[in-house]
C-alpha positions in Angstrom: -9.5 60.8 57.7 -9.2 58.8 54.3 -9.8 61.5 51.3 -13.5 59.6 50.2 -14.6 60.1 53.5 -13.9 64.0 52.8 -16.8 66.2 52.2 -14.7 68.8 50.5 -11.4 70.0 50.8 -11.4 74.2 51.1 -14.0 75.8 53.0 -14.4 79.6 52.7 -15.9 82.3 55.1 -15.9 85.2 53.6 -17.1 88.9 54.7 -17.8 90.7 51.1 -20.3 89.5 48.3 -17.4 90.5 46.1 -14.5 87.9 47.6 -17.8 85.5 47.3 -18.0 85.9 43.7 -14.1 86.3 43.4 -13.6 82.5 44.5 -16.6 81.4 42.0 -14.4 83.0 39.5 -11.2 81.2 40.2 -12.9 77.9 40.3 -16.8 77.6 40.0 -16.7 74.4 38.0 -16.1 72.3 41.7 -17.2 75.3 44.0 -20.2 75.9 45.6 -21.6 79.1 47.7 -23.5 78.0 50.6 -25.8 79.7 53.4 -28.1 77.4 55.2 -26.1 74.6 53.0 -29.3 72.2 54.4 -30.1 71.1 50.5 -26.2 70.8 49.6 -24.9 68.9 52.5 -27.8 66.4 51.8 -26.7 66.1 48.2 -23.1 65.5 49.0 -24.0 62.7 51.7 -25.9 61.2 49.0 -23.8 61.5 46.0 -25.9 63.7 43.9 -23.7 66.8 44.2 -20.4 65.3 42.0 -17.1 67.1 42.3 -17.7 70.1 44.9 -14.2 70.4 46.5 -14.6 73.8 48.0 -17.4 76.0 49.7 -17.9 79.1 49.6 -19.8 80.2 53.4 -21.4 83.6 52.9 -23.8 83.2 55.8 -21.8 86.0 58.2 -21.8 88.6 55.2 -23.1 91.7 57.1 -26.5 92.6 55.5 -27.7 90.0 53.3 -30.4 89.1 56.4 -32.4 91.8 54.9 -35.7 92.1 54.3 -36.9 95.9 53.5 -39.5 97.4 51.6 -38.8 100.6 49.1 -41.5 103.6 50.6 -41.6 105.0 46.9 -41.9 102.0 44.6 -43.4 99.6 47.1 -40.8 96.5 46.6 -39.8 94.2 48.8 -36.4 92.9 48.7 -35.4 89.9 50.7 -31.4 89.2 51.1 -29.9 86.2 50.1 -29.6 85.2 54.1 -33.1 85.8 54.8 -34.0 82.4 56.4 -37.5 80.8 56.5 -38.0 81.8 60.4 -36.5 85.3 59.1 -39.8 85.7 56.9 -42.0 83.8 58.8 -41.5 86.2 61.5 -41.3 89.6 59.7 -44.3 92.2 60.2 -43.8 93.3 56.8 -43.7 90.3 54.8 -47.1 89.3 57.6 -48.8 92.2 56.1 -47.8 92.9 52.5 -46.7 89.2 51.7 -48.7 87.5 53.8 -48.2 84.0 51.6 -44.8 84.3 51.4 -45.2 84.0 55.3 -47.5 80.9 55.2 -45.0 79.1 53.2 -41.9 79.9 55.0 -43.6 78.8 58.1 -44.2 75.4 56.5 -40.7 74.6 55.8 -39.4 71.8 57.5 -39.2 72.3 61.4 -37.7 75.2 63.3 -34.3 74.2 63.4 -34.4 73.9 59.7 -36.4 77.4 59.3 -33.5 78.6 61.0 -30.7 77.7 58.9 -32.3 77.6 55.3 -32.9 80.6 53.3 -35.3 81.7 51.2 -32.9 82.1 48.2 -31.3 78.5 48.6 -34.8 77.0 48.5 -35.4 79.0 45.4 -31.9 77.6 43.9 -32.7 73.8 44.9 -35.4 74.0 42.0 -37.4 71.0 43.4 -41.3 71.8 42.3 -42.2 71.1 45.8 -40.4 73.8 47.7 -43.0 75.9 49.2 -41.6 79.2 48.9 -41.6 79.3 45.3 -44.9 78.8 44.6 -46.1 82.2 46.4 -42.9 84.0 44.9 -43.9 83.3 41.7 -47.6 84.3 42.5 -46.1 87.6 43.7 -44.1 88.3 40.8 -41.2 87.9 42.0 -37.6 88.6 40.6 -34.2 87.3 41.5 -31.2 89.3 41.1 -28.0 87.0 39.4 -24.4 88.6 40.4 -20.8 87.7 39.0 -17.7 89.4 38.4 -19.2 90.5 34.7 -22.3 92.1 36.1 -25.9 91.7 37.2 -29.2 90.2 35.5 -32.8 90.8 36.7 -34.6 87.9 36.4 -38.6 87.0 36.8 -38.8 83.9 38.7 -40.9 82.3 36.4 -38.6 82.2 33.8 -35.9 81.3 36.2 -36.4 77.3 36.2 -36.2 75.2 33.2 -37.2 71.9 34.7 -37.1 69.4 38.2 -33.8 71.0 39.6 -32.6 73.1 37.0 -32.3 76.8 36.8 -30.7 79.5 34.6 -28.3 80.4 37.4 -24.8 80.0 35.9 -21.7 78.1 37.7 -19.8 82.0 38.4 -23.1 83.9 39.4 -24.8 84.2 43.1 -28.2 85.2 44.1 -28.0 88.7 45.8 -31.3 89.8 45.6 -35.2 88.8 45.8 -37.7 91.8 44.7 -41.6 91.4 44.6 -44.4 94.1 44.8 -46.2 94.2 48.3 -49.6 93.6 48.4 -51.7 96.2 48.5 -54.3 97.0 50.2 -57.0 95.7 48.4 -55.0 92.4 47.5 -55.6 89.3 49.6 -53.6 86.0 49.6 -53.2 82.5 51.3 -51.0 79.4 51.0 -52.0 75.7 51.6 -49.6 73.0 51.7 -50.5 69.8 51.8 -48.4 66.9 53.0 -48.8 63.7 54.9 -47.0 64.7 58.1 -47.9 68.1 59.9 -44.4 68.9 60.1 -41.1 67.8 58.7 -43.0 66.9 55.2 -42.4 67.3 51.8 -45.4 68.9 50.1 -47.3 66.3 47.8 -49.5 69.3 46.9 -49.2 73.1 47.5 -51.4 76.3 46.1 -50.8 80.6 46.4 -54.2 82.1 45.4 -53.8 86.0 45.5 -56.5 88.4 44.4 -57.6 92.2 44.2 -60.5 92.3 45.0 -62.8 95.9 44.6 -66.3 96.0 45.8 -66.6 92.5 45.8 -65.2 92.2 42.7 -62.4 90.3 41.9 -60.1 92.8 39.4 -57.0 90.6 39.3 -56.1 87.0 40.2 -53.0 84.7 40.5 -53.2 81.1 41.7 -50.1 78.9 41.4 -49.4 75.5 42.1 -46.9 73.5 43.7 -45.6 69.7 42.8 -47.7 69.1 39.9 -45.7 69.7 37.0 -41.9 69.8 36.6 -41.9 73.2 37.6 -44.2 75.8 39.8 -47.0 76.7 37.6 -50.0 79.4 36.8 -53.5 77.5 37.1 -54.1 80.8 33.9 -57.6 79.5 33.3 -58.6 79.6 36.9 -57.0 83.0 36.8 -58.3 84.4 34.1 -62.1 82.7 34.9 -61.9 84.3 38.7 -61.8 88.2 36.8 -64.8 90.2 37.1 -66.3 87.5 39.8 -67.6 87.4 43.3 -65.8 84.6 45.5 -69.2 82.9 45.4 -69.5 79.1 46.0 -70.2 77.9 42.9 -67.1 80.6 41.5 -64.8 78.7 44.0 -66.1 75.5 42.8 -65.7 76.7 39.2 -62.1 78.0 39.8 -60.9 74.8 41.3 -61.8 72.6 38.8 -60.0 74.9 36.5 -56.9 75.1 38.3 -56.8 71.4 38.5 -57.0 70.7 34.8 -54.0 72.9 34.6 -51.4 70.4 36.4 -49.6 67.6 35.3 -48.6 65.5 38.5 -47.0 62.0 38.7 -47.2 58.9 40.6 -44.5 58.3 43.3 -43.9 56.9 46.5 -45.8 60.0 48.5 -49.0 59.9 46.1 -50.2 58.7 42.7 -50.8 61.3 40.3 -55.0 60.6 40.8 -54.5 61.4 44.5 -52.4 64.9 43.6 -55.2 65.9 41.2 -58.4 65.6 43.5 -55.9 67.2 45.8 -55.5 70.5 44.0 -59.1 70.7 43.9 -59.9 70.5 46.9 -56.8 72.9 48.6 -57.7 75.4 45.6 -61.3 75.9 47.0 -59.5 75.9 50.7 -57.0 79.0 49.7 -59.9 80.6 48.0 -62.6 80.2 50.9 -59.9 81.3 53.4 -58.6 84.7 51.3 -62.6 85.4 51.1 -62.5 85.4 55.3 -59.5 87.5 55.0 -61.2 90.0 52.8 -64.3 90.1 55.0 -61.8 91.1 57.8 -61.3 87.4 59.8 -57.7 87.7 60.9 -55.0 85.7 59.9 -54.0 82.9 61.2 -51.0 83.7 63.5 -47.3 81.9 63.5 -45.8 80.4 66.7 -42.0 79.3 68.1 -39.2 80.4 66.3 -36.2 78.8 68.4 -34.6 81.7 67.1 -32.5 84.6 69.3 -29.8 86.7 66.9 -28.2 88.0 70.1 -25.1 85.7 70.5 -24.1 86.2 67.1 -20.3 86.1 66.7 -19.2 88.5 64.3 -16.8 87.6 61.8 -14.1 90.6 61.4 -11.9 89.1 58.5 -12.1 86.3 56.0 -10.5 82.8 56.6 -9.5 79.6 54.1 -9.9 76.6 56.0 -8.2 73.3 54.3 -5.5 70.7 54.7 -2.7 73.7 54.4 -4.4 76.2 56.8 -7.3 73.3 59.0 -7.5 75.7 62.2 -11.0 76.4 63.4 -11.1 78.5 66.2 -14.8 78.3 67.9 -16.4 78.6 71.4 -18.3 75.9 73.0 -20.1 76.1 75.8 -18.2 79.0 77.0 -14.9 77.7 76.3 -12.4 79.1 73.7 -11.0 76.3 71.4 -8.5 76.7 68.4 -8.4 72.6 66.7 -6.5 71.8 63.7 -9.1 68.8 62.9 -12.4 68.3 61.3 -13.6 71.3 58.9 -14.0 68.9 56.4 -17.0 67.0 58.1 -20.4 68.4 59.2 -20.9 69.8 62.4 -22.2 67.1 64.1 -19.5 64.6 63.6 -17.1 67.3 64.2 -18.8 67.9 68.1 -18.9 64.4 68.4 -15.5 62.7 67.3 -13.1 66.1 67.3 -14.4 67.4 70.8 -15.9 64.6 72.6 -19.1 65.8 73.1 -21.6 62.8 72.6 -24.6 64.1 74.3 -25.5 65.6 70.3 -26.6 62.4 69.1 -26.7 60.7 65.5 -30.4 59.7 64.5 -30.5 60.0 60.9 -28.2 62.8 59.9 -30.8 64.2 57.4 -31.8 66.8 59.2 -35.4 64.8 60.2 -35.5 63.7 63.8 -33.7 66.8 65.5 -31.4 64.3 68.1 -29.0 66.7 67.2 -30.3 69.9 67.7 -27.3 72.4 68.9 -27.4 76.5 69.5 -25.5 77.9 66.9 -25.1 81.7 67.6 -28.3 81.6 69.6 -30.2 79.7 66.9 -31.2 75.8 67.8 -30.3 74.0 64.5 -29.4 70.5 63.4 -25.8 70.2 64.0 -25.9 67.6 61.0 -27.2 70.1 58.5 -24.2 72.5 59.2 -20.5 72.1 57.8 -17.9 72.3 60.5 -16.3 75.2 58.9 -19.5 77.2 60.1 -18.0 76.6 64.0 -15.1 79.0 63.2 -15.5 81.9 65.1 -19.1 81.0 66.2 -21.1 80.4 69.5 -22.2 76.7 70.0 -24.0 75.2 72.9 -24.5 71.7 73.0 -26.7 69.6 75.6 -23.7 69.6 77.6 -23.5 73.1 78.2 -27.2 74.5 79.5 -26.4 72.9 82.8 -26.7 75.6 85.5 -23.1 77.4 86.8 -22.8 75.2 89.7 -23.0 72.0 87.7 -26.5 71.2 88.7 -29.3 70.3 85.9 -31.1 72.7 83.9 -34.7 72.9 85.2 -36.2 71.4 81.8 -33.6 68.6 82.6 -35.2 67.9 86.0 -38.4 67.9 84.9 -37.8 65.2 81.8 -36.6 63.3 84.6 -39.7 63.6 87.3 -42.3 63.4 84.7 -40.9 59.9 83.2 -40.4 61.9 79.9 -37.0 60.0 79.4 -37.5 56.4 77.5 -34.8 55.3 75.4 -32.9 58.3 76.1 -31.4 58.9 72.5 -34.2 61.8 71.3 -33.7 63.2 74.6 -30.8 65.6 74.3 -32.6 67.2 71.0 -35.9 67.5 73.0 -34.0 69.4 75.7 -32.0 71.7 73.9 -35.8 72.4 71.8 -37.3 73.5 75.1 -34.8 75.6 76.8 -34.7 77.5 73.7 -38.6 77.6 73.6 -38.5 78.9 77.2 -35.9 81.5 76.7 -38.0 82.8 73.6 -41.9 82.5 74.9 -41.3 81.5 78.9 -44.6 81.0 79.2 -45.5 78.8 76.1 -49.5 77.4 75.6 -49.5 73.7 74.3 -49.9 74.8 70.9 -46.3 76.5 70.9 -44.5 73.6 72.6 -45.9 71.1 70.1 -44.7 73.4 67.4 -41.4 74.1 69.2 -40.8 70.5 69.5 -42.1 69.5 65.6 -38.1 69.0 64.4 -37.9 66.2 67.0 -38.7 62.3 66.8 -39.1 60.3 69.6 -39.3 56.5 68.2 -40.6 55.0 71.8 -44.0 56.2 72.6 -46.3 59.1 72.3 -45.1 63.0 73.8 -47.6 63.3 76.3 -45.0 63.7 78.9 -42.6 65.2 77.2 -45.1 68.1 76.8 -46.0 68.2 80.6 -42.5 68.4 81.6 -42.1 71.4 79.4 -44.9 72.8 80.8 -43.9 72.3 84.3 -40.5 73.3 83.4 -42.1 76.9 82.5 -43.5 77.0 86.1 -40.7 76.5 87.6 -38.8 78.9 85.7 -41.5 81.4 86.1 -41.1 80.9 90.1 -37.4 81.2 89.8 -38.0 84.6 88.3 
């Protein structure tokens, strides 16, 4: 491969935070650490990243998937490998961070959720990442490691513009810390995009209030994409004190918090659009925490894709580059050892290093899902993940969910009965999507296929039978069992 076709040139898994941070020492001018690596591997396509030679892959470091609450101070604290699915699908961060949830669960799709974290979406610094906003609104604080110590950091005072932060070229984030909520605080997160799924937000809000005897003691609403970084609406927050969540309050408050943002015009929305927005999602958080403090439940979270249980662990730290290229991987039950390809992502590497072209090429951003993959029992977009991840990892690829005698998977056989098969190129992504949906919820309602299947494009026609074959692909599987 000709060197300025070459993503990088070294990539690192590594088993300590402390050989993490002792590579960033040797060379952080051109290194990178990466998790999820879904923002970075975008950059580097694109040219925006300039001069990363090397990554740093701390995503198999024992215990940084973390997310436990301190019994005597009440904090939470979220490891740098929590990922959105990770947080979407806690109890704890449900019940004492219940925005934090909200927003995690509107990232992307789940293939995405399961390969960013919450700490790289913090690090990205765009104003639209939803997990920031509720972070902030929960007072949250990073932790900033490097070889000459640690720095507690509130994450307001964290960004200093559109994609710039304090975090410095030798440090790493090991550490997210916020108070729970307490009892008598309620919260809720809107987002609002033009997709359902798979959208950037053009708008997002985190109103959070204590509220005792129908009185509102404390408030925090924050806002999302409207300003160069994530912002208090303070007037709105400092009007809502010593109020009742009447309507005309909630009317009051959302005219308040829109005055506080300074959007712009761009392709998604003009910056007219954004502000009658904020209004009107401001009034929507606030109406729904008022239903939540009258004791409607919350509104619950679906498919995850997710299963932890084939996880390969990795028992000693490798360099992977031109000197040393040897992955050593398993895919679809088969050991391999290749001296080709960790310098590419994962897709291409399945595709032109193994042979395996049923993991298809649809726009290698990580939107249409064509090359959705199970990576240590997690169904991600092979084209979001460097090929370096593969080295001592699980992958299953649409060629290997057939049955042990050869024959189709069920949900294979059922694409094919129910006409859910046009084109054929979305199809493999679909597949894999709902043979990991069946493994996780075998018998799914419509709601949870949809969202199971909200990572993947098909460009033909509508999924009305797509859907159905799922769901008689669930029958099936039930009557096999």
């Amino acid at each position: 491969m000709e060197d300025n076709l070459k993503m990088w040139k070294q990539y690192y898994n590594v088993t300590s935070t402390d050989e993490a941070i002792h590579l960033l020492d040797l060379s952080h001018q051109n290194t990178r650490i990466v998790a999820g690596a879904t923002d970075l591997i975008l950059e580097l396509e694109r040219g925006i990243r300039k001069n990363v030679d090397t990554l740093i892959d701390i995503s198999r470091i024992q215990g940084l998937d973390q997310i436990t609450l301190d019994d005597d101070s009440q904090i939470i604290h979220l490891g740098p490998l929590v990922t959105h699915n990770h947080c979407a699908s806690s109890k704890l961060i449900q019940e004492k961070a219940f925005p934090l949830a909200q927003a995690a669960w509107e990232v992307g799709s789940p293939q995405i959720r399961n390969r960013g974290t919450i700490a790289g979406n913090l690090i990205t610094a765009s104003p639209a990442n939803d997990t920031i906003t509720p972070l902030i609104a929960l007072n949250a604080h990073i932790i900033l490691q490097s070889s000459a110590g640690k720095r507690d950091i509130e994450l307001k005072d964290f960004y200093s513009g559109v994609r710039k932060t304090l975090l410095q070229p030798n440090e790493m984030l090991v550490d997210i810390w916020f108070p729970a909520m307490k009892q008598e605080e309620y919260g809720f997160f809107i987002k609002f995009a033009l997709r359902r799924a798979q959208a950037i937000s053009l708008v997002n809000v985190t109103a959070i209030c204590q509220i005792n005897d129908d009185i509102i003691k404390q408030a925090s609403i924050t806002l999302g994409a409207v300003a160069p970084t994530i912002i208090h609406a303070a007037d709105a927050e400092e009007y809502l004190q010593g109020k009742r969540l009447s309507d005309e309050v909630i009317e009051t408050a959302a005219i308040l918090a829109q005055k506080s943002a300074r959007p712009i015009s761009d392709i998604r929305g003009s910056a007219g659009y954004r502000k009658t927005m904020i209004k009107v999602i401001t009034k929507r958080a606030l109406r729904s925490l008022q239903k939540i403090a009258l004791g409607e439940p919350k509104p619950l979270f679906g498919t995850f894709l997710l299963d932890d249980q084939s996880k390969q662990q990795l028992k000693e730290s490798s360099n992977i580059s031109e000197e040393n290229p040897i992955i050593t991987t398993v895919i679809n039950g088969k050991n391999f050892s290749i001296k080709t390809g960790y310098e590419k992502s994962l897709l291409r590497f399945l595709r032109e290093d193994f042979g395996l072209p049923g993991t298809k090429e649809g726009c290698a951003e990580g939107e249409c899902g064509a090359c959705t993959i199970f990576l240590d029992g997690k169904a991600v977009m092979a084209c979001m993940v460097p090929a370096g991840r593969a080295n001592h990892a699980n992958i299953v690829t649409i060629e290997g969910i057939r049955k042990e005698d050869g024959s189709n998977h069920i949900v294979q056989n059922k694409f094919i009965e129910e006409g859910a098969v046009q084109c054929g190129y979305c199809t493999p992504g679909f597949v894999m999507s709902a043979v990991k949906l069946l493994e996780e919820k075998p018998t799914p309602s419509q709601l949870e296929i949809r969202q199971a299947i909200s990572g993947n494009l098909c460009r033909c026609t509508g999924y009305y039978k797509i859907i159905s074959a799922i769901e008689k692909a669930a029958i099936d599987l039930m009557k096999e069992d």
